[in-house]
Backbone as CSV, one residue per row, in Angstrom:
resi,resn,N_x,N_y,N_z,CA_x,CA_y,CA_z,C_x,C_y,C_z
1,UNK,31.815,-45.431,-37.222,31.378,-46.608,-37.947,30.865,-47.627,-36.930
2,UNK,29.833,-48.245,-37.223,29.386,-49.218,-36.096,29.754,-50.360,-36.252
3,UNK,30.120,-51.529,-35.173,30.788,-52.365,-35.613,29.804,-53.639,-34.503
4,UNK,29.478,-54.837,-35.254,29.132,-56.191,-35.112,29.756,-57.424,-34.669
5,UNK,29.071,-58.130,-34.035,29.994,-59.216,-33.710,29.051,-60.540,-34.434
6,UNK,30.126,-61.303,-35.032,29.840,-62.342,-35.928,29.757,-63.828,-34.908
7,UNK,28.570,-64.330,-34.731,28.607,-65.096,-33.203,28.555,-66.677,-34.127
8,UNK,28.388,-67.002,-34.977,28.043,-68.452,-35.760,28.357,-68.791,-36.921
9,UNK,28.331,-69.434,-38.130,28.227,-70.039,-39.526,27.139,-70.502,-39.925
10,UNK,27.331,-70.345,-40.659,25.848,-71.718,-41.661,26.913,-72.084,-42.819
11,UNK,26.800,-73.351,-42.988,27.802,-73.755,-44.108,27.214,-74.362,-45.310
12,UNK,27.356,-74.065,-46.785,26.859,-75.042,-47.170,26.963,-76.215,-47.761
13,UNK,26.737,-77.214,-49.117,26.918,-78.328,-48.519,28.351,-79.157,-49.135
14,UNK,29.334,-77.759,-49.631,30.768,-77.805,-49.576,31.833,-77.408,-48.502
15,UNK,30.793,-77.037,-47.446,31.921,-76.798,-46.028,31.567,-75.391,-46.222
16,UNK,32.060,-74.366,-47.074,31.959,-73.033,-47.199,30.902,-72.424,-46.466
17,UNK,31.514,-71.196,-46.007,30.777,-70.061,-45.471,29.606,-69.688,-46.048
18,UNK,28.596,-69.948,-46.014,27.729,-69.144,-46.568,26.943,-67.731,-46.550
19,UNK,26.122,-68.187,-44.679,26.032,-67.017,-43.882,26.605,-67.267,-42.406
20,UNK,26.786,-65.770,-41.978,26.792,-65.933,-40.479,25.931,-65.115,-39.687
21,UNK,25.909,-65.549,-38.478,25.338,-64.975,-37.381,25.604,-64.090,-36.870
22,UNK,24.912,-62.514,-37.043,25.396,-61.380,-36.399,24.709,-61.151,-35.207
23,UNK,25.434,-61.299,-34.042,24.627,-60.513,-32.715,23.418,-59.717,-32.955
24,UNK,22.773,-60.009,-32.321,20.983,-58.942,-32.426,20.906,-58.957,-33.813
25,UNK,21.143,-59.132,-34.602,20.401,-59.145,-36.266,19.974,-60.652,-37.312
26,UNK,20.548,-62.113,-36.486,20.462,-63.169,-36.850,20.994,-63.620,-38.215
27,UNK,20.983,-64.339,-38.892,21.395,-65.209,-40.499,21.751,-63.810,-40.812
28,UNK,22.721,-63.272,-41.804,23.268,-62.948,-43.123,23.961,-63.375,-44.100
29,UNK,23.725,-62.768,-45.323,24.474,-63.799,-46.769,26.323,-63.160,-46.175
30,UNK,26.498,-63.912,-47.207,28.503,-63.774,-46.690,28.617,-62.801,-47.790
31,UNK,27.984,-62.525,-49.046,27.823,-61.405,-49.810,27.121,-60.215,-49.520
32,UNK,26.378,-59.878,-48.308,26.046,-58.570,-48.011,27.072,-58.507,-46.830
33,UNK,27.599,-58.838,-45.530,28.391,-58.919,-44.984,29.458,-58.605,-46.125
34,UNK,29.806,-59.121,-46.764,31.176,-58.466,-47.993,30.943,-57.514,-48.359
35,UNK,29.582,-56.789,-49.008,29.353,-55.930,-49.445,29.765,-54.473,-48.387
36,UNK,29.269,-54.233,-46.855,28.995,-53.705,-45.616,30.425,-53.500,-45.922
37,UNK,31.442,-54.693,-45.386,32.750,-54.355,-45.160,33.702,-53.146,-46.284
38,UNK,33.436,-53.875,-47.097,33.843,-53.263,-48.098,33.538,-51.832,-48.621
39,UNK,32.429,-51.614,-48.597,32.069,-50.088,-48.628,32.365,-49.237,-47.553
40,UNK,32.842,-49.866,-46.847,33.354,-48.996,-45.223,32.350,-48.808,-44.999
41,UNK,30.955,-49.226,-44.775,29.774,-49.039,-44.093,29.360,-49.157,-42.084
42,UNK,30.073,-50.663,-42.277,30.110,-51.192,-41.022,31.429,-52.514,-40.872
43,UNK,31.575,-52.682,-39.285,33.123,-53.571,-39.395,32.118,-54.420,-38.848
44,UNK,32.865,-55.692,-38.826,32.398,-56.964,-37.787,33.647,-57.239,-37.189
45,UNK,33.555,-58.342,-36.157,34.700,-58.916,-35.547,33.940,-60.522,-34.998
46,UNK,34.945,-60.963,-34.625,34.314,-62.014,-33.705,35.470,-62.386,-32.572
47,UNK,35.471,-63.587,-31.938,35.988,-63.550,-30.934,36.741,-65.183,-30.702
48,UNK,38.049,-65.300,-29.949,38.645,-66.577,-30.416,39.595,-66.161,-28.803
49,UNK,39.304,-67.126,-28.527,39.742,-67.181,-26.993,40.129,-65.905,-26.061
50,UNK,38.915,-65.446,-26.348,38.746,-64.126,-25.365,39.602,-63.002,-26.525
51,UNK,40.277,-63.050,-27.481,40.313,-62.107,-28.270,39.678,-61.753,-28.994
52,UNK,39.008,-60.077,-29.429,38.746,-59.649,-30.658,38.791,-59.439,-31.803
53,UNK,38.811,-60.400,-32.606,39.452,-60.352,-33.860,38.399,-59.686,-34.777
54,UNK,39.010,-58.759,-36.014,38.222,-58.560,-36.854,38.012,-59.252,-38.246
55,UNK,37.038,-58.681,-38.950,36.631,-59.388,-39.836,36.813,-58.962,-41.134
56,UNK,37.532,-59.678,-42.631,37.747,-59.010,-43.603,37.168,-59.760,-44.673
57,UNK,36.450,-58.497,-45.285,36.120,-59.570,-47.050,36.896,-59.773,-47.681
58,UNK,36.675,-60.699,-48.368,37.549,-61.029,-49.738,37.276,-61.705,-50.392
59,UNK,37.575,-61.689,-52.089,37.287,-62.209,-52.982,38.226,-63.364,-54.114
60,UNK,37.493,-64.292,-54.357,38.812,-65.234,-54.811,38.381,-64.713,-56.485
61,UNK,39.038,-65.150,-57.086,39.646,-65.151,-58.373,38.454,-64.805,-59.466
62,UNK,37.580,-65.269,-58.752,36.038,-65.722,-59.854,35.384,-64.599,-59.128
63,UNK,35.877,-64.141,-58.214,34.978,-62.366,-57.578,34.078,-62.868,-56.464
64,UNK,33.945,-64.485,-56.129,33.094,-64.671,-55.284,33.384,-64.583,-53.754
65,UNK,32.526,-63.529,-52.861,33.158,-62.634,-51.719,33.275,-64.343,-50.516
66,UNK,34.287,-63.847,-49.525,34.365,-64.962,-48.826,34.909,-64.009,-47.499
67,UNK,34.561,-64.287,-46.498,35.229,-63.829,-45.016,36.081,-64.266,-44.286
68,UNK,37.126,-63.628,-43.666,38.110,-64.237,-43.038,38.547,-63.360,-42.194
69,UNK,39.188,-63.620,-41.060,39.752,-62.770,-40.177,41.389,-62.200,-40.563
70,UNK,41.874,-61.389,-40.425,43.400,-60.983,-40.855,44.032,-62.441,-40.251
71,UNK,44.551,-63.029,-41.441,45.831,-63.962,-41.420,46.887,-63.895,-40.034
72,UNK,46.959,-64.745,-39.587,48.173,-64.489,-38.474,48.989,-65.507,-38.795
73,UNK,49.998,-65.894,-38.032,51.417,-67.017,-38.516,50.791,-68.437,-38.912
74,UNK,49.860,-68.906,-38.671,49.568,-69.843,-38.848,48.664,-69.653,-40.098
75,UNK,47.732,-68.994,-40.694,46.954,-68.607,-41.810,45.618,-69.307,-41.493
76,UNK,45.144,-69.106,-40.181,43.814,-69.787,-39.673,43.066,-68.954,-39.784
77,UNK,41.648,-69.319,-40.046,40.818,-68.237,-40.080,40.144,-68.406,-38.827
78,UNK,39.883,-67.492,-38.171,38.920,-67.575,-36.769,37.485,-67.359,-37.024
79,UNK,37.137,-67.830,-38.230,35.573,-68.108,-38.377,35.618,-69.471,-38.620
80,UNK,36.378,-70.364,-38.756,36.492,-71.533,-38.616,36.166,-72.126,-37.271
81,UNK,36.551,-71.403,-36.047,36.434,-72.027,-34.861,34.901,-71.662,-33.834
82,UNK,34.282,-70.517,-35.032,32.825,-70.288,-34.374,32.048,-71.529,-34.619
83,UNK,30.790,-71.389,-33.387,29.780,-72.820,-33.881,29.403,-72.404,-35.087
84,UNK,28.735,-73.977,-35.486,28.350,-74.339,-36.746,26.900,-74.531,-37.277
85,UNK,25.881,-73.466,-37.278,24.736,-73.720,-37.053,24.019,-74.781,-38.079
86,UNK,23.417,-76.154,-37.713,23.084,-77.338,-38.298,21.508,-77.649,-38.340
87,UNK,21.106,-76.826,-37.814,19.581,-77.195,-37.287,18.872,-76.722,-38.470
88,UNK,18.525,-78.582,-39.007,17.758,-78.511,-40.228,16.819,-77.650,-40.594
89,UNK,15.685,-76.787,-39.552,14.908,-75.999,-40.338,15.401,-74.637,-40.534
90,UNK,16.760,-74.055,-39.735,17.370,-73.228,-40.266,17.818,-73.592,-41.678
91,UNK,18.305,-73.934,-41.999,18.844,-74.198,-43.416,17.694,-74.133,-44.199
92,UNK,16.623,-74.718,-43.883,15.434,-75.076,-44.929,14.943,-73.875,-45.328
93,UNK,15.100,-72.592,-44.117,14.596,-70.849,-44.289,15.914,-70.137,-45.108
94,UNK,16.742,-70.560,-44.677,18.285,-69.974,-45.708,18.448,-70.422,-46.715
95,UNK,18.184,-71.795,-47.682,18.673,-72.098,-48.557,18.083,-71.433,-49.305
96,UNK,16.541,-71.229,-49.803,15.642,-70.491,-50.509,16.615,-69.275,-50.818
97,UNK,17.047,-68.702,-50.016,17.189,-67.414,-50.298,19.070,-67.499,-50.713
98,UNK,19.635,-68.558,-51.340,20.841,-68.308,-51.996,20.419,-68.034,-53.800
């Protein structure tokens, strides 16, 4: 299985994940990234002070997919602590396409 590293966010304009940044492949929705994981297609991970953490979909209540890294004692997600990509004409090429 080939596996990705998740290098950024795009948030939108409730804080939420929308897309992230995959190494060599740029912007993805947080619903094809859910989709990938989930079908056992492909893994992601990302990275949080020199550790590898991986990456898991999941869905809240209403089915809408959301990403998070496996829970540890504290219940932080380590896509919280990737940058935050802000640069207005990115967004202006991503929003179209929610």
């Amino acid at each position: 299985m080939d596996v990705y590293e998740i290098e950024c966010v795009l948030t939108d304009e409730y804080g939420l994940v929308s897309h992230v940044g995959v190494k060599g492949y740029g912007m993805q929705s947080v619903s094809l990234i859910s989709h990938l994981i989930k079908e056992h297609i492909v893994c992601f991970f990302t990275y949080r002070n020199k550790t590898r953490i991986e990456v898991f979909a999941n869905f809240t209540t209403n089915e809408i997919p959301f990403l998070a890294t496996h829970p540890d004692e504290t219940n932080v997600n380590d896509l919280d602590f990737l940058p935050k990509i802000s640069t207005p004409l990115l967004k202006q090429l991503v929003e179209p396409l929610r």
